[in-house]
C-alpha positions in Angstrom: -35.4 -13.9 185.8 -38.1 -15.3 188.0 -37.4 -19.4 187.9 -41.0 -19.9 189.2 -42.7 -23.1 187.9 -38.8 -24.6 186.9 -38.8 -28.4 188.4 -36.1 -28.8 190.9 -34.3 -31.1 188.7 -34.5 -27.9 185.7 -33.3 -25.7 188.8 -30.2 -28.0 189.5 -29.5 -28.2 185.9 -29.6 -24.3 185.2 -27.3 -24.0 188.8 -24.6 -26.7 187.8 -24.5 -25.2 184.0 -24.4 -22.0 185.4 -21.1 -23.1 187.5 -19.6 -24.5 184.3 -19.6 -21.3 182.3 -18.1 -19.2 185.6 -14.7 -20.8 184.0 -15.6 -19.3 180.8 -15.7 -15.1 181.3 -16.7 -12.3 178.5 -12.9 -11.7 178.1 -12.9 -15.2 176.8 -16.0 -15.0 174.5 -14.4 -11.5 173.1 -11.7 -13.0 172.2 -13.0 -16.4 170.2 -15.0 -13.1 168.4 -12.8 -10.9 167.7 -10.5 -13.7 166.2 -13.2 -16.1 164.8 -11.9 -19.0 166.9 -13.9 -21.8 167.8 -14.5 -22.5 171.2 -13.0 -26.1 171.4 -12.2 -25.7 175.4 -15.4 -25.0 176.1 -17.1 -27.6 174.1 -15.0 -30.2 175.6 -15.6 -29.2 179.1 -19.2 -29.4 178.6 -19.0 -32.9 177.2 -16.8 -33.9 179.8 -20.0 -32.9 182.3 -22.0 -35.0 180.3 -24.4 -32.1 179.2 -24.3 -32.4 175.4 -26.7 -35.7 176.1 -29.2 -33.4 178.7 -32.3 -35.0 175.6 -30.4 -38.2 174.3 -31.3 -41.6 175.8 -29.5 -43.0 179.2 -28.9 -46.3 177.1 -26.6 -44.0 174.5 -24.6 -42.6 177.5 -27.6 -39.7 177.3 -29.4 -38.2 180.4 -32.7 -38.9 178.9 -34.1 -35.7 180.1 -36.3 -33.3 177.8 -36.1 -30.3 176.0 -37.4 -28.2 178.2 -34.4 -29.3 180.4 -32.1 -28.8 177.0 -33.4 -25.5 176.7 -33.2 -24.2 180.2 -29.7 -25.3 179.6 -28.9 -23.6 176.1 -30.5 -20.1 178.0 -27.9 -20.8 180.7 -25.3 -20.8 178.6 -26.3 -17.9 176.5 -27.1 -15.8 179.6 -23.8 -16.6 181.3 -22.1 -14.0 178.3 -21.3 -16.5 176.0 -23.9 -15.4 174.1 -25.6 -17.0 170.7 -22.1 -18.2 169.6 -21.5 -20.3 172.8 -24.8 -21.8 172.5 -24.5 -22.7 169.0 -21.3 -24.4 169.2 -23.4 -27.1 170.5 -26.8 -26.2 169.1 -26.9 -28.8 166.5 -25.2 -31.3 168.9 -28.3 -31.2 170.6 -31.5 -30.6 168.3 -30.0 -32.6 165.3 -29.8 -36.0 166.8 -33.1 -36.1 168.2 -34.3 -37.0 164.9 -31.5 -39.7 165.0 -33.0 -40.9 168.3 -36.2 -41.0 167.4 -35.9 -42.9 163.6 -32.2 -44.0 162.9 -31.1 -47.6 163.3 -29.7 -49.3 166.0 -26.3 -49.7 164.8 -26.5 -45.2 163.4 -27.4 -44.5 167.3 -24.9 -46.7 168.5 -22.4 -45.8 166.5 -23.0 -42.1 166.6 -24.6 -40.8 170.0 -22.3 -42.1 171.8 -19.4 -40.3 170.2 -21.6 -36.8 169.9 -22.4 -37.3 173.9 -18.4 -37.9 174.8 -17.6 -34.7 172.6 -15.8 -37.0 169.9 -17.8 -36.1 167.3 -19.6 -32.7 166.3 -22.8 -32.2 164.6 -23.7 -29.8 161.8 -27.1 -29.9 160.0 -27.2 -29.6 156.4 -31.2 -27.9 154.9 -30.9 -24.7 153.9 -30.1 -24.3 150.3 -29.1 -20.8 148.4 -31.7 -21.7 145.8 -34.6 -22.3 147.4 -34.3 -20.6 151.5 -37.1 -21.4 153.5 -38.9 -23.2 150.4 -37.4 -26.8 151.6 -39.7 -28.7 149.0 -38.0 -27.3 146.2 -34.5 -28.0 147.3 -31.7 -29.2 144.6 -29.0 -31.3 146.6 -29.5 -34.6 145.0 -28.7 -38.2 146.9 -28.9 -40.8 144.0 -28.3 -44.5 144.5 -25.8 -46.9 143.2 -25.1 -50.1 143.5 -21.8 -51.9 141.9 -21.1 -55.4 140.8 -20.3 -56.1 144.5 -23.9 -55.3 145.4 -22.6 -52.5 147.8 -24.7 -50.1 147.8 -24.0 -45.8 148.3 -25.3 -42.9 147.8 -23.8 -39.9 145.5 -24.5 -36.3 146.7 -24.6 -33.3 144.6 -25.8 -30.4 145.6 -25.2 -27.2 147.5 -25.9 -26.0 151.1 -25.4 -23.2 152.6 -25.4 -21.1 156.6 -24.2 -24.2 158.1 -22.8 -23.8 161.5 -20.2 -25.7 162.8 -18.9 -28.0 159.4 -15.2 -27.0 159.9 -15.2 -29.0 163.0 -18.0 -31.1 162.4 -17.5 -34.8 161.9 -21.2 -36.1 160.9 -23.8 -34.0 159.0 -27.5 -34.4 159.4 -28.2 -34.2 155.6 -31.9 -33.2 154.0 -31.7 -34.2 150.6 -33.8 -35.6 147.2 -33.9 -38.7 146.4 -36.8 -38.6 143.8 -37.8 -35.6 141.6 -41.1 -33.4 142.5 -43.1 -35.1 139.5 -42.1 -38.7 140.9 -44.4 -38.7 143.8 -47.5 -38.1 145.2 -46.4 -35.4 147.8 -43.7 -33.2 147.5 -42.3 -33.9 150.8 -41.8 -37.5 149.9 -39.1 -37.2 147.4 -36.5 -36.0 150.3 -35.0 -38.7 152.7 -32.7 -38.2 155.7 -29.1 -39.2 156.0 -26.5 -38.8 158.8 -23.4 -38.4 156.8 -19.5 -38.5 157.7 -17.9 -35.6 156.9 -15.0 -36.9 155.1 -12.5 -33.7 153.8 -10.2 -35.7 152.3 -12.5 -37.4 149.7 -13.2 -36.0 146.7 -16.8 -34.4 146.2 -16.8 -32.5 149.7 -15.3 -29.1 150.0 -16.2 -26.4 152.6 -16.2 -22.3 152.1 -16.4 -19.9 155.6 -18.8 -17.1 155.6 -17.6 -14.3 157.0 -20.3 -12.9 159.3 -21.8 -9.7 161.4 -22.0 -11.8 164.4 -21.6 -15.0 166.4 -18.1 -15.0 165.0 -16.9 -18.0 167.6 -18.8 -20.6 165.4 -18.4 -21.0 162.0 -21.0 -20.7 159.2 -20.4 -21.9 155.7 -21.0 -23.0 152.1 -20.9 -26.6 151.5 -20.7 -28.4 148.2 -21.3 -32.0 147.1 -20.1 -32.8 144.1 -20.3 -36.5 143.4 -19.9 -37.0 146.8 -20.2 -41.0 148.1 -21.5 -42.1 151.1 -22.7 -45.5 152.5 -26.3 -46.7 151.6 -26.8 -47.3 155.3 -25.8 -43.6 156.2 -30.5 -43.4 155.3 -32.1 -42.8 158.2 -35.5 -44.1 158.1 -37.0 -44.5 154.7 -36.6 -42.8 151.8 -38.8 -40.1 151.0 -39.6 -39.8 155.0 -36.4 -37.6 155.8 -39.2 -34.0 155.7 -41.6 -35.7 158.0 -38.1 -36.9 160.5 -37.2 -33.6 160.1 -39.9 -32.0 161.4 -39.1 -33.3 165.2 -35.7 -31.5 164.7 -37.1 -28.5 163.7 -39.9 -27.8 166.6 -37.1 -29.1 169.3 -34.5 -26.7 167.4 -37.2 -23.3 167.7 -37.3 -24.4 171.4 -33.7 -24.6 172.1 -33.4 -21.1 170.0 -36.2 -19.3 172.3 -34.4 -20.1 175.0 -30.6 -19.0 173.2 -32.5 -15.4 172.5 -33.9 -15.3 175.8 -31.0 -15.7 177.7 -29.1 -13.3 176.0 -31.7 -10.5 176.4 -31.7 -10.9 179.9 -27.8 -11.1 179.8 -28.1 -7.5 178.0 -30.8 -6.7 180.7 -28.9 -7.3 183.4 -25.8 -5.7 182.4 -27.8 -2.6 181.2 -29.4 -1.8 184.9 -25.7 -2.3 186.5 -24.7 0.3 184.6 -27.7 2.6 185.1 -27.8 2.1 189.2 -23.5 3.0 188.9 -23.6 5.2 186.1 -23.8 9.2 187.8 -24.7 12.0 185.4 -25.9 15.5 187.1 -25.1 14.2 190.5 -27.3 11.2 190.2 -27.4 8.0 188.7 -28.7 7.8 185.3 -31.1 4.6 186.2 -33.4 7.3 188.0 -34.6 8.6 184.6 -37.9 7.3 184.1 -36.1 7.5 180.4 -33.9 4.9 181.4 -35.8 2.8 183.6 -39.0 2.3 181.9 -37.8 0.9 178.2 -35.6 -1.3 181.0 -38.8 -2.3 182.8 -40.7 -2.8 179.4 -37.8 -4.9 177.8 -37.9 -7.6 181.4 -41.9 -8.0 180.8 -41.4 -8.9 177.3 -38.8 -11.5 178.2 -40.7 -13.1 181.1 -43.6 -13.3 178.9 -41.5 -14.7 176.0 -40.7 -17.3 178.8 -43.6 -18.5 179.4 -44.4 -19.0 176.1 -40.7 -21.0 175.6 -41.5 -23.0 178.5 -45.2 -24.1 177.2 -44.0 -25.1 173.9 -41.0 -26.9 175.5 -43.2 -28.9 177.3 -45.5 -29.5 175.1 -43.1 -31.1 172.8 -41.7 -33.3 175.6 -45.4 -34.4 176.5 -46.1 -35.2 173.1 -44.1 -38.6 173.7 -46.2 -40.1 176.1 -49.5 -38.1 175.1 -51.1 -39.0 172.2 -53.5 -36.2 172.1 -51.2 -33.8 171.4 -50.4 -32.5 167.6 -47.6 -31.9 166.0 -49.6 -28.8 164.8 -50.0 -28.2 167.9 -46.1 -28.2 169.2 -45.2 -26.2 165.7 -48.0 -23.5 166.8 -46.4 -23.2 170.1 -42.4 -23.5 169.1 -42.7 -21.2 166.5 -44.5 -18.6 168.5 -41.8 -19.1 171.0 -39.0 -18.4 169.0 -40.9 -15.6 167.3 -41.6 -13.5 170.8 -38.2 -15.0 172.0 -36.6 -13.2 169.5 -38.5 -9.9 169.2 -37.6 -9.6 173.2 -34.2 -10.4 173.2 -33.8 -7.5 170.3 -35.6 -5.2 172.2 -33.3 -6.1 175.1 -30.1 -5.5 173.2 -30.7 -2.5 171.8 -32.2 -1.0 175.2 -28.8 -2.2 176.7 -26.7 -0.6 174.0 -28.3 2.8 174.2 -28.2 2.7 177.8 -24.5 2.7 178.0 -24.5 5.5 175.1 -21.4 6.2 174.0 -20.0 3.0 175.9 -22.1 0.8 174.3 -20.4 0.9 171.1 -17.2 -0.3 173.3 -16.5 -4.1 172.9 -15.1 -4.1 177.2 -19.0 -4.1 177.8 -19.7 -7.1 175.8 -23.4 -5.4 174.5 -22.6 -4.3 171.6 -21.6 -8.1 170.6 -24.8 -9.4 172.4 -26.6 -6.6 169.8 -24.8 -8.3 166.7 -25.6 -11.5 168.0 -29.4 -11.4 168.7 -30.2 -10.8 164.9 -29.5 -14.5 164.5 -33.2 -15.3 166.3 -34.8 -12.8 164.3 -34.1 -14.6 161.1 -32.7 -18.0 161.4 -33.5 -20.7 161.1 -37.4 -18.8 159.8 -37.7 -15.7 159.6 -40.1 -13.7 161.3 -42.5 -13.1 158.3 -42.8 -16.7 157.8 -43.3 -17.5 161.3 -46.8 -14.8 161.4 -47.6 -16.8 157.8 -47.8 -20.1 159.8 -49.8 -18.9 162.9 -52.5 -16.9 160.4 -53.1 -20.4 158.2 -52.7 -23.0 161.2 -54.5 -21.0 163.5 -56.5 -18.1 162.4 -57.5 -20.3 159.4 -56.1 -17.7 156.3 -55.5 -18.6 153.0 -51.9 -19.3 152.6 -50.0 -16.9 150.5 -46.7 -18.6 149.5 
């Protein structure tokens, strides 16, 4: 990968991440897959480095760097053969309490930063719903109100979520949920409100069910259901009805961080595919001097250096926006979302390349691209798919009608 335009201080980050994951090799990452183990160790050691705060606040222990830094660091990670599944054992850890920077109390940031940055606590995100996908506005998982003769005040949560990574081990949920029906407000979006939640497994109303999955196997992705389920009153963050608007910082930081998760793997696939086609010798030669081989290789770099670029630009832009004024948030979401799309289209077309390169081999778990191939569907669809991604871009930017 060409690091031209990286800051020095996004060079030394890459370069001492880098170092970090030499300790963890493919052998390791095969392993946490092929058992569906979570990858505590490595978790822990990158807390103890201090890198799970890279984009939190220096006063909450945090670096107080960006997320263009954060996501130079989750392509690090994912390029060193960890793959999708080490990045996203601390994906949320890092896009999920930006929100929480930017809008929770001072007493929610105290408490909880602190804790996420030191690698006590784990982060999970609770959005998507089996009943309603990508169509947040229509969501079910209620959190109504209650107060008792004590005046104590707590929410009850019923409701289902589902594809969320990391709640077996998660100790705090970043939970999207109603507090007002559709026909009670003005806007749709202001009937959900925001709440970091502890994920109590002992209480009644919580209970957790593992999806077994094609890929990513080292994290865990699940079903979770409320039922009843109490939680402090001071658990909001912000105001009610403002949790889709607080929400919407996650999500263009999260698109960011995911760009750079598909990149990296592509160019891990990349890299591992033209090693085997300069050693590989068929008919006296190696195979890398087919023009059959080297030009889908050649093809498959260009669309991940240009997918780079645009990561890059959208991480930047989103790091600008908090001392620029003049820059949209339609403007970050038009340039994040483009960024994960191409991100992910060139990290697929990376994969696969690598796979067939190898041939028969690349069906062989020893050469790790075959679990790189399961693992760079994730970009493709989560956490928007690709067909909503081209419906955004034609109504924000080419000015379409909308058709959903």
């Amino acid at each position: 990968m060409s690091t031209t335009d990286f800051t020095e201080t996004q060079l030394q980050v890459r370069e001492a991440v880098r170092t970090l994951c030499t300790h963890f090799s493919n052998e390791y990452w095969r392993a946490r897959d092929e058992t569906s183990t979570d990858p505590h160790a490595f978790h822990s050691a990158l807390a103890k480095a201090g890198w799970l705060g890279i984009a939190l606040p220096e006063r909450y222990g945090g670096s107080g760097l960006g997320i263009s830094e954060a996501t130079l660091m989750m392509q690090t990670i994912s390029e060193s053969g960890a793959g999708i599944a080490g990045a996203q054992a601390i994906h949320a850890n890092v896009y999920a309490t930006q929100p929480l920077a930017l809008f929770g109390s001072e007493a929610q940031r105290s408490d909880t930063i602190p804790r996420i940055i030191g690698g006590e606590w784990r982060m999970c995100f609770g959005v998507t719903e089996p009943g309603a996908g990508l169509d947040t506005l229509r969501m079910g998982t209620v959190a109504k109100r209650e107060t008792d003769h004590g005046d104590r005040s707590e929410y009850v949560i019923s409701g289902q979520k589902i594809w969320i990574t990391c709640a077996q081990v998660a100790q705090r949920m970043m939970l999207l949920a109603r507090t007002k029906a559709r026909g009670e407000v003005e806007k749709p979006s202001q009937a959900l409100s925001l709440f970091c939640i502890p994920l109590d497994r002992s209480a009644p109303g919580l209970e957790m069910r593992r999806i077994k999955k094609m890929g990513g196997r080292a994290v865990d992705a699940n079903e979770v259901f409320f039922d009843g389920y109490r939680v402090p009153a001071d658990c909001l963050v912000g105001k009610e009805g403002e949790g889709f608007k607080i929400i919407l910082h996650g999500m263009n930081a999260e698109r960011c961080l995911l760009a750079g998760e598909a990149l990296g793997l592509g160019y891990a696939a990349l890299a591992r595919a033209s090693t085997y086609a300069r050693e590989r010798n068929v008919f006296e030669r190696p195979i890398g001097m087919n023009q059959g081989i080297a030009h889908p290789l050649a093809d498959a770099y260009m669309r991940l250096e240009a997918a780079k670029l645009a990561t890059y630009h959208a991480a930047r832009l989103y790091d600008a926006s908090k001392t620029d004024e003049t820059i949209s948030q339609d403007a970050i979401g038009i340039a994040a979302n483009s960024a994960k799309y191409l991100a992910a289209e060139a990290a697929f077309t990376a994969c696969e390349r690598a796979v067939l390169t190898h041939g028969g081999m690349g069906y062989a778990q020893e050469y790790d691209v075959e679990r790189w191939f399961r693992e760079c569907l994730v970009p493709r669809i989560a956490p928007v798919s690709r067909e909503m991604i081209l419906n955004y871009i034609g109504e924000k930017v080419l000015e379409l009608p909308r058709s959903y």
